[in-house]
DOKE-46279 format. One line per 4 residues: number of its first residue (from 1); their letters; for each residue x, y, z of C-alpha. Coordinates in nm, 4 decimals, padded with zeros to 6 digits. Layout:
<pts>
NUM> a> X/Y/Z; ...
</pts>
This chain:
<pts>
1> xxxx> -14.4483/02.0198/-13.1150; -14.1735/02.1081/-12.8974; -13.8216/01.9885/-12.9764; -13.6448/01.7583/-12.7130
5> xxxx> -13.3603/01.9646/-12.5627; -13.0002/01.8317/-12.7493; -12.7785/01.6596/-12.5819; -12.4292/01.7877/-12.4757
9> xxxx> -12.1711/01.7314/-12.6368; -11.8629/01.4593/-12.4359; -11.6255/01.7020/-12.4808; -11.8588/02.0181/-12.3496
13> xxxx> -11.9378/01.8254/-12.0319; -11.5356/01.7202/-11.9933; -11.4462/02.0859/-12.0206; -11.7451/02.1771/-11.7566
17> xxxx> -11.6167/01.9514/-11.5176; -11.2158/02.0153/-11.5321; -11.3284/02.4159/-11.4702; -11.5337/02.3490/-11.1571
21> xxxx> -11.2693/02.0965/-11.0211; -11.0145/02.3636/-11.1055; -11.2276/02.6436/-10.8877; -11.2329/02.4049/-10.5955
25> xxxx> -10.8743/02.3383/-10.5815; -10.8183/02.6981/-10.6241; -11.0924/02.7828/-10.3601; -10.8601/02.5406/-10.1470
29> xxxx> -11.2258/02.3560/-10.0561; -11.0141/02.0226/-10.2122; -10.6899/01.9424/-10.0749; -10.4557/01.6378/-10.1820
33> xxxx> -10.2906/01.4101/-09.9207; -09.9014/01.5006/-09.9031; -09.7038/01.1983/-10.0615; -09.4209/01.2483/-09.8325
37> xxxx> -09.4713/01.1112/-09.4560; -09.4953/01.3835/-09.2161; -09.2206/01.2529/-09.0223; -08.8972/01.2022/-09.2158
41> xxxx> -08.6671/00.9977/-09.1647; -08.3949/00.8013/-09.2485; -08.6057/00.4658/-09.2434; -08.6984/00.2046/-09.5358
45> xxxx> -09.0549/00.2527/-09.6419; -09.1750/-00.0331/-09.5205; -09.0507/00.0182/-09.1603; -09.3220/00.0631/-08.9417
49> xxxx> -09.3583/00.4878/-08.9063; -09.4306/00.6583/-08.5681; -09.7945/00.7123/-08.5527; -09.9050/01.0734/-08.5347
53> xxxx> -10.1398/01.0282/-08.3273; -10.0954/01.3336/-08.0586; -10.3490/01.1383/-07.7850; -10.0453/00.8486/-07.7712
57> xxxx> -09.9370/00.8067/-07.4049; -09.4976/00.7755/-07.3713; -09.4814/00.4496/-07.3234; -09.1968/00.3389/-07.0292
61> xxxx> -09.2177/-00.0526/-06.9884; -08.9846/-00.1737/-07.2745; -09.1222/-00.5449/-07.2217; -09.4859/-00.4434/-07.2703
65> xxxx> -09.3640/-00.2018/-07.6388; -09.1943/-00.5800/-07.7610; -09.5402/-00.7576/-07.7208; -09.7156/-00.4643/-07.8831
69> xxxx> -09.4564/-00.4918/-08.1914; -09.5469/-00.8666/-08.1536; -09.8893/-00.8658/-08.1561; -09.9013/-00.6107/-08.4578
73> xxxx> -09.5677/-00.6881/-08.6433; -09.3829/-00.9636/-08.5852; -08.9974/-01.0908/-08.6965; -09.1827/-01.3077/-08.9886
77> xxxx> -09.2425/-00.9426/-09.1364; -08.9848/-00.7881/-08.9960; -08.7327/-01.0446/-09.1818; -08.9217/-00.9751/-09.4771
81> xxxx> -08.8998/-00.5915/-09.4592; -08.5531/-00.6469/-09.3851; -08.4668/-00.9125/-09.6861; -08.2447/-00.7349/-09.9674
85> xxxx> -08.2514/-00.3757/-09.7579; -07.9783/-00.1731/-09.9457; -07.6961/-00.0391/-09.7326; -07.5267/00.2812/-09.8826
89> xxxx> -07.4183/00.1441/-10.1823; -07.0355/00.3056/-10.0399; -06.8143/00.2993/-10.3588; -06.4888/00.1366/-10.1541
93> xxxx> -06.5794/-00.2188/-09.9194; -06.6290/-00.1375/-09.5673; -06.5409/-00.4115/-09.4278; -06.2594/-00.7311/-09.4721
97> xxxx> -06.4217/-01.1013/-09.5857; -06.3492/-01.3120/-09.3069; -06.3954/-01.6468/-09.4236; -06.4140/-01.8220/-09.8137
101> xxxx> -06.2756/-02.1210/-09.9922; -05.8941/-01.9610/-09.9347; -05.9217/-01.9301/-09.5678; -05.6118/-02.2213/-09.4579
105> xxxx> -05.4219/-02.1853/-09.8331; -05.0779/-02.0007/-09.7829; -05.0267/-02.0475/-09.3845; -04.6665/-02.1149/-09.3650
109> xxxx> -04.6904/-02.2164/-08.9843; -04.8428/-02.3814/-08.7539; -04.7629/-02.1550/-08.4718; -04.7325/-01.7727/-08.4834
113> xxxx> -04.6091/-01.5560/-08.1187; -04.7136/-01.1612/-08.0996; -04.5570/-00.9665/-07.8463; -04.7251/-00.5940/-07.8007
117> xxxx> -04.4631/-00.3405/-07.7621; -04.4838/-00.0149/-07.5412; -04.8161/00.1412/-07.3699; -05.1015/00.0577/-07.4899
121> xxxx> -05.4488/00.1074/-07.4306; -05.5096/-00.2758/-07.6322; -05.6484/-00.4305/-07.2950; -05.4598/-00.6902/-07.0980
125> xxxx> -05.7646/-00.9365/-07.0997; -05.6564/-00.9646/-07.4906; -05.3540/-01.1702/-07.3676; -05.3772/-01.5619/-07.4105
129> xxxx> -05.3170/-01.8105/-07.6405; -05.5391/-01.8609/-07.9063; -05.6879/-02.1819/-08.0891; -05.7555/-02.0154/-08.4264
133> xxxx> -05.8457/-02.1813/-08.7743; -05.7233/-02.3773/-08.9874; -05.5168/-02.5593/-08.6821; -05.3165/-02.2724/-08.5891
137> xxxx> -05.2470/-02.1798/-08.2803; -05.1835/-01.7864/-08.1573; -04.9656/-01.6627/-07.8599; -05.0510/-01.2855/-07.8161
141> xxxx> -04.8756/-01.1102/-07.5081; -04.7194/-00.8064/-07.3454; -04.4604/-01.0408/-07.1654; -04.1225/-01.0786/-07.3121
145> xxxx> -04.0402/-01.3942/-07.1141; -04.3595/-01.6028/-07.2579; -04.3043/-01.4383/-07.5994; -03.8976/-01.4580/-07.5812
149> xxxx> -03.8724/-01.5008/-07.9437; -04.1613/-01.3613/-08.1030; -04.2701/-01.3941/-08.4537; -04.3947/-01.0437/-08.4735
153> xxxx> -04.3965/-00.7219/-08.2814; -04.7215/-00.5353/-08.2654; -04.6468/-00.1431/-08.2277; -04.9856/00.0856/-08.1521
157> xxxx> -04.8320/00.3939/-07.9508; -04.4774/00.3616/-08.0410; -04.3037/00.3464/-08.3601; -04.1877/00.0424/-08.5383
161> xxxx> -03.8069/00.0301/-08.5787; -03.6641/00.1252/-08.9198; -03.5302/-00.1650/-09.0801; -03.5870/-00.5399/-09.0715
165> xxxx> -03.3488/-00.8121/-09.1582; -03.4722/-01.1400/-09.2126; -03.4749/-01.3438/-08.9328; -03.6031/-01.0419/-08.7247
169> xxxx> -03.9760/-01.0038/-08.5959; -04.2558/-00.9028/-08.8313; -04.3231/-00.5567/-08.7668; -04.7088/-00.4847/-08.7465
173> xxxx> -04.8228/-00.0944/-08.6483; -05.2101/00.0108/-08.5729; -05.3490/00.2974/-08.6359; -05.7689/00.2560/-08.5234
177> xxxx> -05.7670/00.6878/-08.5295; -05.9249/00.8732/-08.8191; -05.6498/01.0447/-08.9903; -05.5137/00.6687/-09.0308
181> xxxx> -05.1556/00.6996/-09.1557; -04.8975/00.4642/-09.2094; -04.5798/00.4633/-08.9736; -04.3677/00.3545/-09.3270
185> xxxx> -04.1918/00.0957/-09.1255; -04.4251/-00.1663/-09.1026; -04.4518/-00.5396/-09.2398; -04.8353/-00.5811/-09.1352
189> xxxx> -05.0693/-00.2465/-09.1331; -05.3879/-00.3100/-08.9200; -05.6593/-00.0021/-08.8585; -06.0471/00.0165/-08.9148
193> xxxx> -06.0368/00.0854/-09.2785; -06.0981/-00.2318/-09.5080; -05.8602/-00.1066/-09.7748; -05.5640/-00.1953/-09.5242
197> xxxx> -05.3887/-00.4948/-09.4536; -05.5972/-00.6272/-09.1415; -05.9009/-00.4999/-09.0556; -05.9993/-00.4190/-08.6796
201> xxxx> -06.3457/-00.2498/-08.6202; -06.4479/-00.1058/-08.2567; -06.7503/-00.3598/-08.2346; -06.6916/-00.6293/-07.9396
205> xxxx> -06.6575/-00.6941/-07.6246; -06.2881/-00.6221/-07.5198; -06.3850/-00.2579/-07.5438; -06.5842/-00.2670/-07.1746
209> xxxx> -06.5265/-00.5868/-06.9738; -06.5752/-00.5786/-06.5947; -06.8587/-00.3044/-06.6467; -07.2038/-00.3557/-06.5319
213> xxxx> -07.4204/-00.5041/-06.7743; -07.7791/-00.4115/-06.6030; -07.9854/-00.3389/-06.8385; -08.3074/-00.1668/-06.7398
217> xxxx> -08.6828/-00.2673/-06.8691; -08.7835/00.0668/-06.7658; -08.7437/00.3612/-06.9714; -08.7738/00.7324/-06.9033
221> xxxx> -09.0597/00.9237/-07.0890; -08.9449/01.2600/-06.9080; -08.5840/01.2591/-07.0508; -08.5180/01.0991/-07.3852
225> xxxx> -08.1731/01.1496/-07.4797; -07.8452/01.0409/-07.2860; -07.4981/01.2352/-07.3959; -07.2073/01.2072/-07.2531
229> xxxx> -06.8580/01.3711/-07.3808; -06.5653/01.4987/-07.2268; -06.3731/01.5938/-07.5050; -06.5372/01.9334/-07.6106
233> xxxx> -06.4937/01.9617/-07.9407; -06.6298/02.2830/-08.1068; -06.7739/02.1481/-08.4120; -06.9625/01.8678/-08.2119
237> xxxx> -07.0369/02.0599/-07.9184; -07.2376/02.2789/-08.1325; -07.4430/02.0000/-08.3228; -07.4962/01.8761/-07.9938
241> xxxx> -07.6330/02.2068/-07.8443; -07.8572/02.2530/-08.1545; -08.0217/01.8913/-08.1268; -07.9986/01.8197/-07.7356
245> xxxx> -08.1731/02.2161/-07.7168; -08.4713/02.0424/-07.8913; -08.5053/01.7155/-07.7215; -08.5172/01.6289/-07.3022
249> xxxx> -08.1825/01.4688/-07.2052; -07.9343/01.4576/-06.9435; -07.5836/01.5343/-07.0615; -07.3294/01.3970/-06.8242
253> xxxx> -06.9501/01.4219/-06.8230; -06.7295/01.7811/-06.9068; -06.9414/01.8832/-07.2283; -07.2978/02.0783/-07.1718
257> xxxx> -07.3397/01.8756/-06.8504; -07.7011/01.9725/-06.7475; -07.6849/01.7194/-06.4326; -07.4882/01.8622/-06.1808
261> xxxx> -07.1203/01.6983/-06.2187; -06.9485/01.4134/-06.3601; -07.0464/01.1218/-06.1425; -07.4077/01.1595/-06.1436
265> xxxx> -07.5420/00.8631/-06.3250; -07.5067/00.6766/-05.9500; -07.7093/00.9183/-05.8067; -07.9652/00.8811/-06.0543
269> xxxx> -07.9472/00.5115/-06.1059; -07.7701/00.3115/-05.7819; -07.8394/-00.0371/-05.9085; -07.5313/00.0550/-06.1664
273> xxxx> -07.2649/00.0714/-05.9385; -07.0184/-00.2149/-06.0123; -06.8211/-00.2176/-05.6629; -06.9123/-00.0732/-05.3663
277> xxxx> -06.5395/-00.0452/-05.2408; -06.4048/00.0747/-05.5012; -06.3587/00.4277/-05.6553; -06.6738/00.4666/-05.9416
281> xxxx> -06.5295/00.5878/-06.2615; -06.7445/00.6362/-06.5636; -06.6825/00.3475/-06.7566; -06.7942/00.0910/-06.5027
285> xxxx> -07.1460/00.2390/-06.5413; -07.1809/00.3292/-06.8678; -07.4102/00.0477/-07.0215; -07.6064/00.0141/-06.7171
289> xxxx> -07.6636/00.4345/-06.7196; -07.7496/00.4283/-07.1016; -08.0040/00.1943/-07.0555; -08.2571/00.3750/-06.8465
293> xxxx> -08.2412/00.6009/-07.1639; -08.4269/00.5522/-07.4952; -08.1851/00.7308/-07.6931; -07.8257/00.7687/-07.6868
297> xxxx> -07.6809/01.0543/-07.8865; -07.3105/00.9327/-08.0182; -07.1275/01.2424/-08.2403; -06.7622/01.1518/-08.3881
301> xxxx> -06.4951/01.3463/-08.3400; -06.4713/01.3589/-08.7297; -06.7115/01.2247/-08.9987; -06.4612/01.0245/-09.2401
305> xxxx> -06.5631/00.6953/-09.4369; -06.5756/00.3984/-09.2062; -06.4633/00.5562/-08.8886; -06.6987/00.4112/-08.6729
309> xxxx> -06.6320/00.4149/-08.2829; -06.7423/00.2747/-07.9990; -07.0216/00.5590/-07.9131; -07.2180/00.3804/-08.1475
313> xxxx> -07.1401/00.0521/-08.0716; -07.1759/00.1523/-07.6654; -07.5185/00.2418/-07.7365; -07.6159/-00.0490/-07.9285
317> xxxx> -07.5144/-00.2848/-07.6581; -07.6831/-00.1067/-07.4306; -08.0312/-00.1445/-07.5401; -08.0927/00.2124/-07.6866
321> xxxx> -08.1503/00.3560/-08.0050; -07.8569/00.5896/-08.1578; -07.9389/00.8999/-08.2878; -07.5602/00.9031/-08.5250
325> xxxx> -07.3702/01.1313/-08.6778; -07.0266/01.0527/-08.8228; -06.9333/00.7645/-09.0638; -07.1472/00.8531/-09.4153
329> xxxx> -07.0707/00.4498/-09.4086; -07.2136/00.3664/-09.0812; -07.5200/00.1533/-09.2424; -07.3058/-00.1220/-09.3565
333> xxxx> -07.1338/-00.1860/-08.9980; -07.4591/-00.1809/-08.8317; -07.7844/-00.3844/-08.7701; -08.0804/-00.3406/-09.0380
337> xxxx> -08.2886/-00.0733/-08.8526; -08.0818/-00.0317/-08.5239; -07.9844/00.3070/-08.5541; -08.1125/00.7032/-08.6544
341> xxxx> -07.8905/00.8661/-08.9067; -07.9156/01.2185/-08.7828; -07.7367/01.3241/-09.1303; -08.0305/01.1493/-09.3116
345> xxxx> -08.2632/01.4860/-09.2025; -08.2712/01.8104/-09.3203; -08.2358/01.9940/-09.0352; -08.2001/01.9270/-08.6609
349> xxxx> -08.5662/02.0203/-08.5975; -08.6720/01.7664/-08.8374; -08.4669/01.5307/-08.6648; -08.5586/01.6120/-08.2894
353> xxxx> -08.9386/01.5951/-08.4262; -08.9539/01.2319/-08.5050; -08.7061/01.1481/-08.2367; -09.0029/01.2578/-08.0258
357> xxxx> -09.2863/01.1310/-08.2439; -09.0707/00.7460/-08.2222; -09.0667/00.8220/-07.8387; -09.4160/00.8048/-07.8143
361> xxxx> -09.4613/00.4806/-08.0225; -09.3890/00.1835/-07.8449; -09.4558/-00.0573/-08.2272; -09.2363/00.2541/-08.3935
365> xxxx> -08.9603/00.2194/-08.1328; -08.9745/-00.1348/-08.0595; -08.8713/-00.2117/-08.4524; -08.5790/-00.0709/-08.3629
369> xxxx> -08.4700/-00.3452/-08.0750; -08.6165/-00.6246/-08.3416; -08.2879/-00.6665/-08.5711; -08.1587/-00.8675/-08.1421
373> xxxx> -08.4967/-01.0080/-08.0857; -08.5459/-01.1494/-08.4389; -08.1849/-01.2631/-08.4969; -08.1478/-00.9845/-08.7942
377> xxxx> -07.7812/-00.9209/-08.7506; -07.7260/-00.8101/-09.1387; -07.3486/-00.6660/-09.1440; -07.3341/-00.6476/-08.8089
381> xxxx> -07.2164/-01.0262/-08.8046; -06.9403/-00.8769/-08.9946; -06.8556/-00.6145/-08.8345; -06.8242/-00.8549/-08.5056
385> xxxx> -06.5753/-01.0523/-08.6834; -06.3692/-00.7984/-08.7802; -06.3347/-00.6664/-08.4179; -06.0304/-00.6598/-08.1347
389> xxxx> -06.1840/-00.9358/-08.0035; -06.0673/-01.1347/-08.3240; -05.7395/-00.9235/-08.3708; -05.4887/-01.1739/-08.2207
393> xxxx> -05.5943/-01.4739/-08.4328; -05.6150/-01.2482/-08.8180; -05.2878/-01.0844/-08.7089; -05.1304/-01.4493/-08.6502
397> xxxx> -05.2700/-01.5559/-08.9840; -05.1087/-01.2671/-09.1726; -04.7910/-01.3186/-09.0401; -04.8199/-01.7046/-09.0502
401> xxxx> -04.8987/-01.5993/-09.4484; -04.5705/-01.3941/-09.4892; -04.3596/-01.6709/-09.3031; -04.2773/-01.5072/-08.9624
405> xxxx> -03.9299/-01.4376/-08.8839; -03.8252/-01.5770/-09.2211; -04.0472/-01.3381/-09.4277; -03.7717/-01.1392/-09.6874
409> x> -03.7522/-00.7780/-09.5690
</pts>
């Protein structure tokens, strides 16, 4: 009688299988999923990712993107995404606590006068007379008759005097540039650095009143990117050339302008002239130009820890999207998901890729707008209340703090 075949052994068969899996792999007739997302980015992993979907239409209504980020995301999940997001983990604080228990302890008056000294470019709408905590009250001025006796002098272009005697002004000097440095003569030492005695950060409104504020519900799908720099700095005129090469923009002012002169965002867009009558000069249009745009590409002059300008903060209150490079800081002054790192990517192709792929997402690119529309303001309260609009009532407090005129030299 025939004998039943044997079985195989478990660990014949295991061997069997691994060598035919192996020859397939080899073969490349199996291929595993990549584990990294095809379009990197600087972007928690539960942010919603551009879709790679190459059949996408560019979206242009901005209105109709929100409901679509509505409809499929949402602020409930967009808070939750957003919950315990780490910044950058910077080793030094970025910015100054404005607030806490110790807020009114130490004020040593009731009343505290600042009168600004020399030409400035700290706007004249800054002067009034401020109701500030704690029941203090804050004259700040460039007039010497309502500030004939001032508490302290505030010193931003010129230098403080040498010596103090008690009895004398304060001295307080600013320095908001990025080689920040000390004058040496001053009582009070404000710039945008935390580290220093009062904080002031380029976030606010004082920076642009009297501009127009139109802000368009239309963007452009032909031309992504708006640039605009005057001072042409090699270093970022290059990084600029190398990214804006790769991308659809219009580049307006002195630097790679691609538009045909200076003063062409009226031409372009008429509903953002401010005043008919009156000579147009860049400024007055700015927010109104940058919002046609989906992007908004800020470069600093320099990228130092916690030097973060108004180009970023220009394009945020615009209603575009930054694509940033400068502060390695910048997360913590900004809102949760508001803003593209460009130094987050490997190279500037990288970057310009999923600056296009988020182009052509209206969910991708409408998480970037939710941090306003969900009330997601992160740092960004912070970095508010540490701005020149807030200047004249911390400056009063420190020098209400050291006593005024009566502080000991």
């Amino acid at each position: 009688m025939p004998q039943p075949p044997k079985p195989f052994n478990t660990i014949t068969i295991t061997i069997m299988i691994a060598f035919t899996f192996f020859l397939l792999l080899l073969t490349g007739f199996l291929q595993f999923p990549s584990i990294s997302p095809s379009l990197p980015g600087p972007i928690h992993d539960s942010f919603t990712l551009p879709s790679t979907n190459t059949s996408s239409k560019p979206f242009t209504d901005l209105v109709s993107s929100f409901r679509k980020w509505d409809s499929q995301v949402g602020c409930a999940k967009f808070r939750e995404k957003t919950n315990g997001v780490l910044l950058n983990q910077s080793k030094i604080v970025s910015l100054q606590e404005f607030g806490g228990d110790k807020v009114c302890k130490g004020f040593k008056m009731n009343h505290v006068s600042v009168l600004v000294k020399g030409w400035t470019w700290i706007p004249d709408n800054l002067d009034n007379l401020y109701s500030c905590r704690c029941g203090l009250s804050c004259l700040w001025t460039k007039s010497n008759v309502l500030a004939d006796k001032p508490d302290a002098l505030m010193f931003e272009s010129s230098t403080p005097p040498i010596q103090r005697h008690v009895g004398e002004p304060l001295r307080a000097y600013m320095d908001l540039e990025a080689g920040r440095k000390r004058s040496g003569r001053e009582d009070i030492y404000i710039s945008y650095h935390a580290e220093d005695d009062v904080q002031s950060t380029y976030a606010g409104a004082l920076f642009h009143n009297g501009r127009n504020y139109h802000v368009s519900n239309t963007k452009s799908s032909d031309v992504l990117v708006y640039w605009s720099s005057s001072r042409c700095l090699p270093q970022r005129n290059e990084l600029a050339k190398k990214l804006l090469g790769l991308l659809p923009h219009h580049s307006f002012g002195k630097c790679l302008n691609n538009v045909g002169g200076q003063n062409m965002a009226l031409s372009f867009f008429p509903e953002c002239e401010n005043d008919e009558n009156a000579k147009p000069k860049w400024w007055d249009h700015l927010h109104c130009a940058m919002s046609h745009y989906k992007f908004v590409l800020a470069i600093e002059n320099t990228f130092t820890e916690s030097y973060v300008t108004e180009k970023l903060f220009y394009a945020l209150d615009s209603g575009a999207v930054p694509i940033y490079f400068g502060a390695p800081n910048v997360m913590d002054f900004v809102p949760p998901h508001s803003i593209i790192d460009g130094r987050k990517f490997k190279s500037v192709e990288e970057l310009a890729s999923y600056v296009k792929a988020v182009a052509n997402d209206p969910v991708a690119y409408a998480e970037y707008h939710a941090w306003r529309r969900c009330g997601v303001m992160g740092n960004y309260a912070k970095t508010r209340a540490m701005s020149l609009d807030t200047l004249p009532c911390r400056l009063c407090e420190a020098v209400s703090r050291k006593g005024g005129r009566n502080a000991r030299s």
